[in-house]
C-alpha positions in Angstrom: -21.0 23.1 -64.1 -23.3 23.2 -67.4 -26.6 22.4 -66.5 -27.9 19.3 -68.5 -31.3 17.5 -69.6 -31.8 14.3 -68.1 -34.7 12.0 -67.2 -35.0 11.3 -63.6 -37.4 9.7 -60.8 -37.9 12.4 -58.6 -38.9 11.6 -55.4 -40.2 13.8 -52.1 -40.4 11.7 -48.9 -41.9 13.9 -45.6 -42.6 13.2 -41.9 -46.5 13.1 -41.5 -47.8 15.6 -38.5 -43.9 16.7 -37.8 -45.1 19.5 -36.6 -47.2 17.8 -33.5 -43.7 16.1 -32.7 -42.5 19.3 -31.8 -45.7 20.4 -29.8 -45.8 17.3 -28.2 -42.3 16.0 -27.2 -40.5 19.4 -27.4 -38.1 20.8 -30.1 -34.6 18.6 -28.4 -36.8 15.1 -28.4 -38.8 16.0 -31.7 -35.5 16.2 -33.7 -34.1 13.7 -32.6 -37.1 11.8 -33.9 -37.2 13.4 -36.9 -33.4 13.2 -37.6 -33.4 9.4 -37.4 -35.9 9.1 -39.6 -34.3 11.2 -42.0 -30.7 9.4 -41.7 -33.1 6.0 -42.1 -34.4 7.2 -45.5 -31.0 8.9 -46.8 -29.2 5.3 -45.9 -32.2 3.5 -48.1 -30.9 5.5 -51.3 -28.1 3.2 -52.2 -29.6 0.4 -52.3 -31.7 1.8 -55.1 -28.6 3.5 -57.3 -30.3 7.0 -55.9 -29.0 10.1 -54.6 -29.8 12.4 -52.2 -30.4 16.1 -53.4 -31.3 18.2 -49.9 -33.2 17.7 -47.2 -35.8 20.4 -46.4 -36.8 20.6 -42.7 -38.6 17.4 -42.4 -38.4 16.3 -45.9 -35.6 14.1 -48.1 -35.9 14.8 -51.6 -33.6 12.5 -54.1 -33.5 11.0 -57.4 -33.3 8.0 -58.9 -32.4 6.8 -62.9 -35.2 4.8 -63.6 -38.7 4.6 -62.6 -38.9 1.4 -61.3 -36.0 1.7 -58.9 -37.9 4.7 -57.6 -40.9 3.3 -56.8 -38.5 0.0 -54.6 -36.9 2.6 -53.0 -40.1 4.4 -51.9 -41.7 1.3 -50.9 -38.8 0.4 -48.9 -38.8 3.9 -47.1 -42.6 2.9 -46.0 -41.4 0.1 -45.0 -38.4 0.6 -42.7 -40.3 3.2 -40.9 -42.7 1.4 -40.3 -41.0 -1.3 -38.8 -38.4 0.2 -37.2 -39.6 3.2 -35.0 -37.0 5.7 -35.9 -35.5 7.2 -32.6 -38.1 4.9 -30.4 -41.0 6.6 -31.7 -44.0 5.4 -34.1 -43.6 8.2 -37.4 -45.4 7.8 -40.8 -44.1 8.6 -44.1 -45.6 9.9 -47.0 -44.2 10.4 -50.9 -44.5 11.4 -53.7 -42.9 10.4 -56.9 -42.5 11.2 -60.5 -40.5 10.5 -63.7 -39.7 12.5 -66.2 -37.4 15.2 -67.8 -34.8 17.2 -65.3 -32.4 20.4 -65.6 -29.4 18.5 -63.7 -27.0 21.7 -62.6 -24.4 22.1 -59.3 -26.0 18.7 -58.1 -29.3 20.0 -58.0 -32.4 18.9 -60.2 -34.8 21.6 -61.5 -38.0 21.9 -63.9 -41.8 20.5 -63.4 -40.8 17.1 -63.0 -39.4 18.4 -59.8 -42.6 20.2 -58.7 -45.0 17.5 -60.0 -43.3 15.3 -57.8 -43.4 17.8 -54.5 -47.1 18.2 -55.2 -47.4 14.7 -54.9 -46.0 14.3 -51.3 -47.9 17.0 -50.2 -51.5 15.8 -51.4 -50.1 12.1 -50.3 -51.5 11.2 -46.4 -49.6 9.6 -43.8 -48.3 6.2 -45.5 -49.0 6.8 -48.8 -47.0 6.5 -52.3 -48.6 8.6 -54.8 -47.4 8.8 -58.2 -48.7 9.5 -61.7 -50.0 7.7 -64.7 -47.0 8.8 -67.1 -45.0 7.3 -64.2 -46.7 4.0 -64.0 -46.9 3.6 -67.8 -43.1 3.9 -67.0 -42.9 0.9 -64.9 -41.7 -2.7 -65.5 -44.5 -5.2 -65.9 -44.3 -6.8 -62.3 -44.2 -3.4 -60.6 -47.1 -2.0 -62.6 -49.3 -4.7 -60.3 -48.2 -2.9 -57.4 -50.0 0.5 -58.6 -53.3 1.7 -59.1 -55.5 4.9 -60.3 -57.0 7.2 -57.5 -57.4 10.9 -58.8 -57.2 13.2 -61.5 -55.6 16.4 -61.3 -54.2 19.2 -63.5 -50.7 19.0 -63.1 -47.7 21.8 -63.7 -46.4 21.9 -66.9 -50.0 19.9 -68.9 -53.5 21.4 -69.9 -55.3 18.1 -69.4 -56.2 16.0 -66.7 -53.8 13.5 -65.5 -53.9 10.7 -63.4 -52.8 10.2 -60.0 -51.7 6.5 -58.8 -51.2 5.0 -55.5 -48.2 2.5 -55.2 -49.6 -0.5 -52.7 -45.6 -1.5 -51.1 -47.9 -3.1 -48.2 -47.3 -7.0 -48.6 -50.7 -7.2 -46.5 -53.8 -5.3 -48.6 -56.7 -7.3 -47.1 -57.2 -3.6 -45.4 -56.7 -1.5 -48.8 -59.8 0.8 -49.5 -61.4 -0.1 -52.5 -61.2 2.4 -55.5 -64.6 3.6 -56.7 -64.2 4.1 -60.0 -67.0 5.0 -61.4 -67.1 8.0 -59.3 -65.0 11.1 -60.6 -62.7 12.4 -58.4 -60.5 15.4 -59.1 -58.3 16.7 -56.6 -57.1 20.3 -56.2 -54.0 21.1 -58.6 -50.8 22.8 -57.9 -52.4 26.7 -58.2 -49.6 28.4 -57.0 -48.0 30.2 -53.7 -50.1 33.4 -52.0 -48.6 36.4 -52.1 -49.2 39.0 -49.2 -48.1 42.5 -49.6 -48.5 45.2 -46.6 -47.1 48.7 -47.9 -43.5 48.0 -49.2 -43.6 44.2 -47.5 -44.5 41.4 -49.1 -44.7 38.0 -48.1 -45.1 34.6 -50.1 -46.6 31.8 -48.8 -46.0 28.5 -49.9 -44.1 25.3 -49.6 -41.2 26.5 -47.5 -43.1 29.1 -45.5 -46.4 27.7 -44.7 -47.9 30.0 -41.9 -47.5 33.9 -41.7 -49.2 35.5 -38.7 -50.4 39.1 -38.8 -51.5 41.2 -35.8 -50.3 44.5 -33.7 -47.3 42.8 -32.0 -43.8 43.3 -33.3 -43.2 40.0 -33.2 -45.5 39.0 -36.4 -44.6 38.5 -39.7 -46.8 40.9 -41.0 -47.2 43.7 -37.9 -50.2 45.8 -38.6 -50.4 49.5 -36.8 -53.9 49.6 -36.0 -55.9 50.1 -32.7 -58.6 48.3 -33.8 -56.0 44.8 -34.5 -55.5 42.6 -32.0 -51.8 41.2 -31.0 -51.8 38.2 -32.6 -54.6 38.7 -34.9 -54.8 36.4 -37.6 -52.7 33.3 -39.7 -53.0 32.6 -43.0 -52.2 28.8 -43.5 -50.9 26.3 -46.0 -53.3 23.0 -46.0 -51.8 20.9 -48.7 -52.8 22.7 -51.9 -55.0 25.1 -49.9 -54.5 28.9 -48.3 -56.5 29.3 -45.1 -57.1 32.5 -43.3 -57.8 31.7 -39.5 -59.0 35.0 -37.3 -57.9 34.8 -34.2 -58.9 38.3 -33.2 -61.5 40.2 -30.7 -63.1 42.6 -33.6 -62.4 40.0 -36.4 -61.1 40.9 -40.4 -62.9 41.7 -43.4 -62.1 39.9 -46.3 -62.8 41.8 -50.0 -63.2 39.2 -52.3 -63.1 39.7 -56.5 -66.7 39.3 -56.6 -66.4 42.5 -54.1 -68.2 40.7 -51.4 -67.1 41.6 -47.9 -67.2 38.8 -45.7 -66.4 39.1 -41.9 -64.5 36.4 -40.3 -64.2 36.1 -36.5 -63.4 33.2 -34.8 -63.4 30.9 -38.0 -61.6 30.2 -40.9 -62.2 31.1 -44.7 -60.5 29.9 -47.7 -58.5 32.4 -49.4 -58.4 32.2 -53.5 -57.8 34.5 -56.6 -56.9 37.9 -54.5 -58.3 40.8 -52.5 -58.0 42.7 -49.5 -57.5 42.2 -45.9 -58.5 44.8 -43.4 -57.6 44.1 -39.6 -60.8 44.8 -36.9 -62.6 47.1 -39.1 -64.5 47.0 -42.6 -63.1 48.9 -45.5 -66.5 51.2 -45.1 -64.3 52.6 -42.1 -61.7 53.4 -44.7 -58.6 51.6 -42.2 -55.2 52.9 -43.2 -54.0 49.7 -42.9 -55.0 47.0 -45.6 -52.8 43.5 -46.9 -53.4 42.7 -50.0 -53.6 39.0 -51.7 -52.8 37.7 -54.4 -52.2 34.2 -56.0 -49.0 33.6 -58.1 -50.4 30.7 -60.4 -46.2 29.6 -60.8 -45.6 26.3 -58.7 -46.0 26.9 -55.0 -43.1 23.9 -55.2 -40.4 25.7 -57.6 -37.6 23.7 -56.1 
């Protein structure tokens, strides 16, 4: 099929704290939970002229042909689930939405529309809508009521600041926080996935694979031979638009930043930006054999 320019309201719509589902109730009761709440969006999409695209472990994305549907739809999806209790269980929602221009090809929807509106979701907390100002200026009069400015960010695919809006689908606000807005508050952009390279291996982490683990047993992602490494020695985390290293270790690893500082992490964790080295129980003075290499690739961590 010949891929075609469209606008479209993309939206993202993910599971808050999935993951402490599964550590609490077990992988069988977990998806079950997570399943229903799932088929509860997907059935919401009709209702709205919208289609489903994927789902992506705990996430639904779709589209939509107008902003304003969008932005029902959404509301409606915080709405359900938090009336209904998919699969007996309380679960929050959060979105993210955006509208703009699309690469429409094999049923799939490409391009930074796409990966503004996945950045969204993930900087959204449990129960939010969060949108953008291009979005809202989008909106029909009544529904432009419903949203309100929050953040600015620098978003894929734009130089300059934007906007990012909140969409209020409660019918209740007497317990909305009140916007200060004479404070300015820029959240972190979209910088891009983390790329970890051991030898010949490397390893991105991003959006769809947002923990690698790297330690002296076989059965990490990134297995370092060293006697000095402990078995499961450290992770390196996603956290929204942030990459984490978290030592885990008994001798601890020596980061080598760009300013060439060393720093020594044991026991903690320490944000992880721009690139360097990694070297596992030992400092680079000791010259290890063994060092991973970081690096940021400023593309979308999102590229759906």
């Amino acid at each position: 099929m010949a891929r075609q320019a469209r606008n479209l309201a993309v939206v993202f719509a993910d599971i808050s704290e999935s993951t402490s589902l599964y550590q609490k109730l077990g992988d069988a009761a977990a998806r079950n939970i997570v399943n229903a709440c799932l088929a509860l969006i997907s059935g919401i999409l009709a209702r709205y002229d919208g289609r489903l695209i994927k789902t992506i472990g705990d996430e639904v994305m779709c589209t939509f042909p107008s902003a304003d549907l969008a932005v029902l739809a959404a509301s409606d999806m915080q709405a359900q689930v938090s009336a209904t209790r998919p699969g007996n269980h309380p679960v929050s929602i959060h979105i993210g939405l955006h509208y703009g221009p699309v690469l429409v090809e094999d049923g799939d929807v490409f391009g930074d529309t796409v990966n503004v509106a996945a950045y969204l979701a993930a900087v959204a907390t449990a129960g939010q809508i969060l949108t953008t100002e291009a979005t809202e200026q989008c909106l029909s009069a009544a529904l432009k009521t419903c949203v309100r400015p929050i953040f600015h960010t620098v978003l894929k695919g734009s130089a300059d600041e934007s906007t990012v809006c909140q969409v209020l689908w409660r019918t209740d606000r007497l317990d909305i926080t009140d916007v200060n807005l004479r404070s300015s508050k820029t959240i972190p952009g979209d910088t891009g996935s983390l790329l970890l390279t051991l030898d010949e291996e490397r390893i991105c982490v991003d959006q769809w694979r947002t923990s690698v683990v790297i330690g002296r047993s076989k059965d990490c992602d990134l297995v370092v031979n060293d006697k000095f490494a402990s078995r499961q020695h450290l992770s390196i985390k996603l956290v929204r638009t942030h990459f984490y290293l978290f030592d885990h270790s008994i001798n601890g690893t020596f980061v080598s930043l760009e300013s060439g500082e060393e720093v020594h992490v044991l026991r903690r964790e320490l944000l992880l930006d721009g690139s360097g080295q990694i070297c596992v129980g030992r400092s680079r003075a000791d010259r290890p054999t063994t060092v991973v290499l970081f690096s940021r690739d400023r593309r979308s961590m999102y590229r759906i």
